[in-house]
C-alpha positions as a Markdown table, in Angstrom:
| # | Residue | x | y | z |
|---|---|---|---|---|
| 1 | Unk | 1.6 | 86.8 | -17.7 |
| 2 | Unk | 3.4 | 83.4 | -16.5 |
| 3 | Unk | 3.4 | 83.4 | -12.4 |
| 4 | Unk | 6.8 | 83.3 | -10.9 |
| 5 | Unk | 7.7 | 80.2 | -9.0 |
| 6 | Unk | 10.7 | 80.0 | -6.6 |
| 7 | Unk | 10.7 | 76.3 | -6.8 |
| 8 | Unk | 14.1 | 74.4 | -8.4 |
| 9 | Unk | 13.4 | 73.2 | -12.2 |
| 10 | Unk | 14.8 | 70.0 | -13.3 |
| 11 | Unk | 15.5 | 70.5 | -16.7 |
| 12 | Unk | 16.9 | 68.1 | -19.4 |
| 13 | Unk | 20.7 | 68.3 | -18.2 |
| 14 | Unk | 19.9 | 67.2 | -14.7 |
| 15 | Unk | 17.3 | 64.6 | -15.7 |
| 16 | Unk | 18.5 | 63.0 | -19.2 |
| 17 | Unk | 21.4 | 60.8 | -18.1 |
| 18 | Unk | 19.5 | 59.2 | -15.3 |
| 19 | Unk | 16.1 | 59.3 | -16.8 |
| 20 | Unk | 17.9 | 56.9 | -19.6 |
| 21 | Unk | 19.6 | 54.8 | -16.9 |
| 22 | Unk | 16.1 | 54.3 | -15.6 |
| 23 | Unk | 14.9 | 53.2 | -19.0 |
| 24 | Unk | 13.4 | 55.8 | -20.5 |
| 25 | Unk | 13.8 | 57.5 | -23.9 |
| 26 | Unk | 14.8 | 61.5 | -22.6 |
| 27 | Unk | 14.0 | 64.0 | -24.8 |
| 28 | Unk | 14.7 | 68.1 | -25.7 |
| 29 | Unk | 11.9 | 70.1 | -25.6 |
| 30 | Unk | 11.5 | 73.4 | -26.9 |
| 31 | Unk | 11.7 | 76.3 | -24.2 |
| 32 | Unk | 8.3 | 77.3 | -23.5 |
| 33 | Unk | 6.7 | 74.2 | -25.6 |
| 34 | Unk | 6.1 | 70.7 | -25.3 |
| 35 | Unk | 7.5 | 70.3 | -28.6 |
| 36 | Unk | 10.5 | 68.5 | -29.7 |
| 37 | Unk | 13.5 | 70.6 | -30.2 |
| 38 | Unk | 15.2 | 67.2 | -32.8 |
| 39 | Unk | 14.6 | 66.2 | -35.9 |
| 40 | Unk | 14.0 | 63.1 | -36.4 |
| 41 | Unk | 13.1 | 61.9 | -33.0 |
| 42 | Unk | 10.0 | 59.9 | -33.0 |
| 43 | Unk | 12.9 | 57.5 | -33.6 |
| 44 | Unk | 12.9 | 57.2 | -30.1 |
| 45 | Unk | 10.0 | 55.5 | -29.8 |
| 46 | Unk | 11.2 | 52.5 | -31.0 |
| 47 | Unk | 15.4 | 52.5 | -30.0 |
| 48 | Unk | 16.8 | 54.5 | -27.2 |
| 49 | Unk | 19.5 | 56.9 | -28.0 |
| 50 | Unk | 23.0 | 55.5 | -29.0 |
| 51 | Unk | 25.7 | 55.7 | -26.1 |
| 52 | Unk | 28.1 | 57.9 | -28.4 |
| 53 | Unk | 24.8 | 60.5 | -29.5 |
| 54 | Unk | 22.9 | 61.3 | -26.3 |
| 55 | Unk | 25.8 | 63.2 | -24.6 |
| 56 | Unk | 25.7 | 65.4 | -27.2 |
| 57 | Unk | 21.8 | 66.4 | -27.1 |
| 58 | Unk | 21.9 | 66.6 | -23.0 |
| 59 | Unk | 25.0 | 69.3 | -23.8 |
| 60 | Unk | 23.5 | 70.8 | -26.3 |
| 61 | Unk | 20.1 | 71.1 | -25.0 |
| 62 | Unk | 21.2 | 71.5 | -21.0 |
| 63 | Unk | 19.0 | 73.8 | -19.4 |
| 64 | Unk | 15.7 | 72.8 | -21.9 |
| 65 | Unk | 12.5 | 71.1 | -20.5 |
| 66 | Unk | 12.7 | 67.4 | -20.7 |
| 67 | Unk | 10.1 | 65.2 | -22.2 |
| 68 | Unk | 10.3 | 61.6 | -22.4 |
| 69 | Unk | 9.1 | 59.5 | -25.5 |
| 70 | Unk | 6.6 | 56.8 | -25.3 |
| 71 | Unk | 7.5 | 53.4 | -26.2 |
| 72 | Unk | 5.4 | 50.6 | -27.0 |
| 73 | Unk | 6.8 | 49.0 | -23.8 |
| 74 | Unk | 4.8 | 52.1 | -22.0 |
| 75 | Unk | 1.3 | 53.6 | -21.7 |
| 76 | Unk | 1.0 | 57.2 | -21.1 |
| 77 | Unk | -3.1 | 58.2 | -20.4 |
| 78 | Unk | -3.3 | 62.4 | -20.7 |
| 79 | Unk | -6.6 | 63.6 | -18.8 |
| 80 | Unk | -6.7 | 66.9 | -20.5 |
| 81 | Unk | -10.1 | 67.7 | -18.2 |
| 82 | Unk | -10.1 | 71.2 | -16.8 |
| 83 | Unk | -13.3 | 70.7 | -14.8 |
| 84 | Unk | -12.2 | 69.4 | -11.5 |
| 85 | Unk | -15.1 | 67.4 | -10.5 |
| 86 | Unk | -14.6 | 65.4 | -14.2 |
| 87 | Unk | -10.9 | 65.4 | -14.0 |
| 88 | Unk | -11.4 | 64.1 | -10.3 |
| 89 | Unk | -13.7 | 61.1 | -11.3 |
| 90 | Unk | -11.8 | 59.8 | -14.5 |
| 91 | Unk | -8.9 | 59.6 | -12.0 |
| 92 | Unk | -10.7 | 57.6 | -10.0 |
| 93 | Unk | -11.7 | 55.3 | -13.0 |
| 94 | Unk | -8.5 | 55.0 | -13.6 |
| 95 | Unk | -7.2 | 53.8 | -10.3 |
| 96 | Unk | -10.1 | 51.2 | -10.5 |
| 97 | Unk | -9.9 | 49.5 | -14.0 |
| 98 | Unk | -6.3 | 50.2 | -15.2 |
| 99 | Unk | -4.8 | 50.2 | -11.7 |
| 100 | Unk | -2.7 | 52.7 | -9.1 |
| 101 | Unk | 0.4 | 53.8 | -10.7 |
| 102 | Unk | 3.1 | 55.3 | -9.2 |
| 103 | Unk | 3.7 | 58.2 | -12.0 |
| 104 | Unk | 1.3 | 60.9 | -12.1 |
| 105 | Unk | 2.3 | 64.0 | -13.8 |
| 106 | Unk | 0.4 | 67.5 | -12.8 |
| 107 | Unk | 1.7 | 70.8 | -15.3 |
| 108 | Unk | -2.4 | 72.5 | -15.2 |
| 109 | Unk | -4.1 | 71.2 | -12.4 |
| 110 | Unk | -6.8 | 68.8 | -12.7 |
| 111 | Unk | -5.7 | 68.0 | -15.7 |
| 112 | Unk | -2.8 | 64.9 | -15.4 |
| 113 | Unk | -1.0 | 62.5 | -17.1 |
| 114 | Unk | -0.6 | 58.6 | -15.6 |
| 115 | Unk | 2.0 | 56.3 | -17.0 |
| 116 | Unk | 2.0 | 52.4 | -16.9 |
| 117 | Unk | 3.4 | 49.4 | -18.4 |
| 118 | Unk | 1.9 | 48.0 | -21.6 |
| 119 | Unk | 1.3 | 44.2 | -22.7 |
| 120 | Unk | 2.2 | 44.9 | -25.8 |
| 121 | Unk | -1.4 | 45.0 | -26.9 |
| 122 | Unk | -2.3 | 48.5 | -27.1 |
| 123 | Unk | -2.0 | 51.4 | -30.3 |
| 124 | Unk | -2.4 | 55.2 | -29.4 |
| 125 | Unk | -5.9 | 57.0 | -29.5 |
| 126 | Unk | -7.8 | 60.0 | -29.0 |
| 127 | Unk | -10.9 | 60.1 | -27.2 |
| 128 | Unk | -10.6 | 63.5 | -27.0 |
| 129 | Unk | -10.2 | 65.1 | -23.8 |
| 130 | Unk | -8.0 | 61.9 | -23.0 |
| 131 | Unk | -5.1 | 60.4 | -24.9 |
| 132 | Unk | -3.6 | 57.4 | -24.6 |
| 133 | Unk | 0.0 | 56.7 | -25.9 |
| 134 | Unk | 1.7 | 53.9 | -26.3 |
| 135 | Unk | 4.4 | 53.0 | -29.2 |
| 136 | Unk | 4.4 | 56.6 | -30.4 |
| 137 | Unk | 4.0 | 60.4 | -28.8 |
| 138 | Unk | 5.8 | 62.0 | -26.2 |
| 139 | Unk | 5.3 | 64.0 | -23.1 |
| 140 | Unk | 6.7 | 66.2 | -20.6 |
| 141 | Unk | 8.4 | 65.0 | -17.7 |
| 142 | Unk | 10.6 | 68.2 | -16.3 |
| 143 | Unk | 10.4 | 71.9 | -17.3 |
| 144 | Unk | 8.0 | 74.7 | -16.4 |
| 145 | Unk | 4.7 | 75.0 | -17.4 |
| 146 | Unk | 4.5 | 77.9 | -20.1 |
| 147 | Unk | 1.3 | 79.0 | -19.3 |
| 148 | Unk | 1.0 | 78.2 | -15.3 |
| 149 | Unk | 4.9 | 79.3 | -14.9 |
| 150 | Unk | 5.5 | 76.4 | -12.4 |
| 151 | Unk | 7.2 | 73.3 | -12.7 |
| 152 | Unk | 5.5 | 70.4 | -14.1 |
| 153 | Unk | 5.0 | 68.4 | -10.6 |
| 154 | Unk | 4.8 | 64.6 | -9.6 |
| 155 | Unk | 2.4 | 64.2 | -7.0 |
| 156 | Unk | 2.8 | 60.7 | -6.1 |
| 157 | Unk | 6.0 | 60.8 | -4.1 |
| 158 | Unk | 7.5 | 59.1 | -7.1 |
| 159 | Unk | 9.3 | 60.4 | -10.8 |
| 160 | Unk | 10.8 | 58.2 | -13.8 |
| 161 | Unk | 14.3 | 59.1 | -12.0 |
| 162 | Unk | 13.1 | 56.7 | -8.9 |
| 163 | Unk | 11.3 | 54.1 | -11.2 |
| 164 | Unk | 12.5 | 51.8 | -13.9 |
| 165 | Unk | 10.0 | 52.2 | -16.8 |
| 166 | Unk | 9.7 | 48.5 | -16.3 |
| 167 | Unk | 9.4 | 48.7 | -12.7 |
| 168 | Unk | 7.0 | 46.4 | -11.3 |
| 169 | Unk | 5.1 | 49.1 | -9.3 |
| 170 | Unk | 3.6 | 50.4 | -12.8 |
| 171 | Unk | 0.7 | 48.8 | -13.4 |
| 172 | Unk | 0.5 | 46.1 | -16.6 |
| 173 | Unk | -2.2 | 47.3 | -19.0 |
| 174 | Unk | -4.0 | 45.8 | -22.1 |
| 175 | Unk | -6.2 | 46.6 | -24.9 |
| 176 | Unk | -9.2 | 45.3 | -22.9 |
| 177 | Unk | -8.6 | 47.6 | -19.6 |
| 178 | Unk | -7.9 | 50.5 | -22.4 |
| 179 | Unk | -11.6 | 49.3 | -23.8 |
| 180 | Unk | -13.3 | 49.1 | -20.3 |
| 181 | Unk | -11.4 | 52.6 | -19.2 |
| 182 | Unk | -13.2 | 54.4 | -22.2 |
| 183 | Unk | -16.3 | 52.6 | -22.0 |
| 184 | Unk | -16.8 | 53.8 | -18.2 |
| 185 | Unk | -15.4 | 56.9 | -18.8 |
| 186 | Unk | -17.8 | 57.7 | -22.2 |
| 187 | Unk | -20.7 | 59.4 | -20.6 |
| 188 | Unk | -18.4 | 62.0 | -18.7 |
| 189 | Unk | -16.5 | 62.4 | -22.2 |
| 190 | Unk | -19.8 | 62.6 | -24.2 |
| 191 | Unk | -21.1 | 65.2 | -22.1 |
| 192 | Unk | -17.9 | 67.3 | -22.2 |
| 193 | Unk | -17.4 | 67.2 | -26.0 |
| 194 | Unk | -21.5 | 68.3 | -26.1 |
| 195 | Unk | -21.0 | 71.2 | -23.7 |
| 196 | Unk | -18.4 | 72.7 | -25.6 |
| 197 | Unk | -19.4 | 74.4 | -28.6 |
| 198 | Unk | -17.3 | 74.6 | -32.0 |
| 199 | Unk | -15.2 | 77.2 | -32.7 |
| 200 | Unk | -16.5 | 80.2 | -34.8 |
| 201 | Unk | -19.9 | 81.4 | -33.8 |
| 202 | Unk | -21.1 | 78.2 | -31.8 |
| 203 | Unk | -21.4 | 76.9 | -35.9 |
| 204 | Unk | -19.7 | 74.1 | -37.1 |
| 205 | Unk | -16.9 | 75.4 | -38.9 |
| 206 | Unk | -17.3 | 76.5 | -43.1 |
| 207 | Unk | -14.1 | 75.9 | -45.2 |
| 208 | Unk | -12.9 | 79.6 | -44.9 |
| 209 | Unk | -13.5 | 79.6 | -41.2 |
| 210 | Unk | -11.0 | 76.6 | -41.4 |
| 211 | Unk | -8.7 | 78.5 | -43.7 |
| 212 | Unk | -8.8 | 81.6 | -41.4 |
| 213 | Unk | -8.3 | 80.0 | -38.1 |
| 214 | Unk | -5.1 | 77.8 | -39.8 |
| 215 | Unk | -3.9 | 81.5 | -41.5 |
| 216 | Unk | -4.6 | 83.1 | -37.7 |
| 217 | Unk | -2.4 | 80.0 | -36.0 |
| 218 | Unk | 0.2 | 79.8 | -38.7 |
| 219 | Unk | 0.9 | 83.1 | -39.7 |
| 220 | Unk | -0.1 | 85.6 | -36.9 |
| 221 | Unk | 0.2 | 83.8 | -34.4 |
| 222 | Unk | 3.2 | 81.5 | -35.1 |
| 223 | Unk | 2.4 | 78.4 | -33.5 |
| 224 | Unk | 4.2 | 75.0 | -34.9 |
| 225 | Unk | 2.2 | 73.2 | -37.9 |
| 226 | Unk | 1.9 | 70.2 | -35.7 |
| 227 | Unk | -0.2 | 72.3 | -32.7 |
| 228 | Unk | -2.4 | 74.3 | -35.5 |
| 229 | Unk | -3.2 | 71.1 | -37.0 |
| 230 | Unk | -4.2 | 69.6 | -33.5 |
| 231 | Unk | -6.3 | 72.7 | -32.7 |
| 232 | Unk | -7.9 | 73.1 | -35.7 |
| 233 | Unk | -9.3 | 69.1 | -35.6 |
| 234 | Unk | -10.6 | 68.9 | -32.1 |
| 235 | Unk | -12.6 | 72.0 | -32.8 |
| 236 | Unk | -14.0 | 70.8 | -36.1 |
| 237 | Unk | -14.7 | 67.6 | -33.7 |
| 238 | Unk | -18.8 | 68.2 | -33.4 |
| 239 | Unk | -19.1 | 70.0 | -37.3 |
| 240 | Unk | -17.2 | 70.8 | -40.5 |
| 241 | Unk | -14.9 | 67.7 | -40.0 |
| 242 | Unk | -14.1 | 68.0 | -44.0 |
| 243 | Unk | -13.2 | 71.9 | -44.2 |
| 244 | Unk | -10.9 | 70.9 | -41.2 |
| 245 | Unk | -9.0 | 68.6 | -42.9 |
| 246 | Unk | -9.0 | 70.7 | -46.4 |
| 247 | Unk | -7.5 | 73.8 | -44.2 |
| 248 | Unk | -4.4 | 71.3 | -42.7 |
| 249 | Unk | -3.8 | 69.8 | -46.0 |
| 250 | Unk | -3.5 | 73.1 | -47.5 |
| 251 | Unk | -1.5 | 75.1 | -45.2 |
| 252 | Unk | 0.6 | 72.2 | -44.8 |
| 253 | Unk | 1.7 | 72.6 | -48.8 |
| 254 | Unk | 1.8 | 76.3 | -48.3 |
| 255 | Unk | 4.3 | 76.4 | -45.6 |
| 256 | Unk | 6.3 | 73.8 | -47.6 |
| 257 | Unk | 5.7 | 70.3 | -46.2 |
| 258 | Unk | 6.0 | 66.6 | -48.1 |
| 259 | Unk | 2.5 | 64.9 | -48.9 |
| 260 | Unk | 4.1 | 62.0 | -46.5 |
| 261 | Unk | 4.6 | 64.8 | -43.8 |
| 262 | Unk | 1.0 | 66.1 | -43.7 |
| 263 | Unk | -0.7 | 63.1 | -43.6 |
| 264 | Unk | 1.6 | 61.8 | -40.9 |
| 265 | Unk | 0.9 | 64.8 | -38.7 |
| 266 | Unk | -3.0 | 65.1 | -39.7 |
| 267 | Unk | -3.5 | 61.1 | -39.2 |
| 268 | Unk | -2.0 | 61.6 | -35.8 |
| 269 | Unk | -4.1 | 64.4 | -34.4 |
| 270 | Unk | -7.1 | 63.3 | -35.9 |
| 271 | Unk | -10.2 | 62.7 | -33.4 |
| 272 | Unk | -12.1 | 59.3 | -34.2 |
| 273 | Unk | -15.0 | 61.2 | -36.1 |
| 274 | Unk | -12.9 | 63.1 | -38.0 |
| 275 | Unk | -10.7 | 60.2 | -38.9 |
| 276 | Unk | -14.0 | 58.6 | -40.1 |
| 277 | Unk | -14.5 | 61.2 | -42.5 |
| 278 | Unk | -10.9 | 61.3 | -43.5 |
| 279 | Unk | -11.5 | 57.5 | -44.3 |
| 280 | Unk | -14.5 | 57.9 | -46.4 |
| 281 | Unk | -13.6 | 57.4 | -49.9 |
| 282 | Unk | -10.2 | 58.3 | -49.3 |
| 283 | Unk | -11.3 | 61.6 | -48.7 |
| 284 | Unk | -7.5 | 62.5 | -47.0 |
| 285 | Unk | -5.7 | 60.9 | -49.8 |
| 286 | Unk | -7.5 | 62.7 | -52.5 |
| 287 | Unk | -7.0 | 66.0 | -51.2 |
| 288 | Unk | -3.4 | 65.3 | -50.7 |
| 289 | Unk | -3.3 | 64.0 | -54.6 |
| 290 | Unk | -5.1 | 66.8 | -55.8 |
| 291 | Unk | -2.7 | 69.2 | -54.1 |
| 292 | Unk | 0.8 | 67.9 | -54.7 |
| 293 | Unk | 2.7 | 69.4 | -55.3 |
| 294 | Unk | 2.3 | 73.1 | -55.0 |
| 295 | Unk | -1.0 | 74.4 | -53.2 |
| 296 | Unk | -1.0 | 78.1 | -52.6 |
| 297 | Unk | -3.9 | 79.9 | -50.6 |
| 298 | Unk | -4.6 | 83.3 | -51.0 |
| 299 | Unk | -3.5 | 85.5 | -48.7 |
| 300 | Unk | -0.7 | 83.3 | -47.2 |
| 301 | Unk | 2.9 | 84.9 | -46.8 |
């Protein structure tokens, strides 16, 4: 059960306005999410929100948590470490190569989010357990953490309502400090992803175990095709890379989605080793091929 917190929650009625004053691209979130509650909206990443349009989604979404979307004129870095000690030293590699920035976001401490400015040199990735997003994504910037129950905090005396997203105090970041980050930051990742062992029976996963965990996600547990999709790749990260991708591909034409749709959402959650094997003769677009336009799995309701 969620804790109860006390503590005021800005939500995306006090914070939308004046987050988009500031520069930034605000954005409805689902209640008890981090997902999107618009259509449509990873338009955002490349326009803010027309004058005559975003009074409407801050009324209609007013007491929703508020996320903001990443432009390419900003770089979002996730550290999605629960280990403190880890968590604690990529921060500090952070601080060192890419520089002090004002923004950091807390929702489950260690793990954190930074935000700088970008040169215009960098393209999201996936190093799983970081992210780095810049030019497409999104993330939470006011709301309560579903699982923690308390406000998403920042901890540096400083929020996107008191800093332009093109505030000087942000730190300017390239590909090359991205590069160097990673690079320093690979033996703590490499010894995170070898501790912690697939998903089903410390095996790498078979193609039903793919197929059950998407039916488990999708079906029991109702969770968004986007977050089963997420879940189901970073634990197919160390073994069964290709059953992974089979299992998204076909859930994603059983619950109704467009070929364009499921690749989108696959390509974008995909870890590098599993966007190797995607890569590998095509192996992605054939499946998709092979399964337009109807792809049914038994069982599925």
């Amino acid at each position: 059960m969620n804790k109860v917190t006390n503590i005021p929650v800005t939500m995306m009625g006090e914070a939308g306005f004046q987050l988009h004053q500031m520069g930034w691209n605000p954005l409805p979130l689902s209640k008890g999410t981090k997902s999107p509650c618009e259509a449509g909206w990873t338009l955002r990443n490349k326009s803010p929100w027309p004058e005559d349009e975003l009074p409407h989604v801050i009324s209609r979404y007013f007491e929703n948590p508020c996320g903001i979307v990443v432009t390419a004129k900003i770089v979002a870095l996730d550290i999605d470490v629960g280990e403190p000690d880890v968590a604690e030293h990529l921060e500090a590699l952070a601080n060192d190569i890419l520089g002090l920035s004002p923004l950091k976001r807390v929702g489950s401490a260690p793990k954190a989010l930074f935000v700088y400015r970008s040169d215009g040199s960098i393209a999201s990735q996936k190093p799983h357990p970081v992210e780095i997003f810049c030019g497409s994504g999104q993330f939470v910037a006011f709301g309560q953490h579903s699982k923690t129950g308390k406000p998403y905090e920042w901890t540096r005396e400083a929020t996107p309502l008191s800093v332009r997203s093109d505030d000087s105090s942000l730190p300017m970041v390239g590909r090359r400090d991205i590069q160097a980050f990673l690079k320093a930051s690979e033996p703590l990742l490499k010894s995170l992803r070898h501790d912690r062992r697939p998903a089903v029976g410390g095996q790498p996963f078979r193609q039903k175990d793919a197929l059950e965990l998407m039916r488990q996600l999708l079906i029991l547990k109702g969770v968004s095709y986007q977050s089963a999709v997420e879940m189901v790749l970073r634990q197919a990260a160390d073994g069964g890379r290709r059953p992974a991708v089979l299992a998204c591909v076909s859930y994603g034409f059983t619950i109704g989605l467009s070929p364009d749709r499921i690749e989108r959402v696959i390509r974008y959650f995909a870890t590098p080793n599993v966007a190797q094997v995607m890569d590998e003769g095509d192996f992605l677009m054939r499946l998709i091929q092979n399964m337009t336009p109807n792809q049914k799995i038994s069982g599925a309701s």
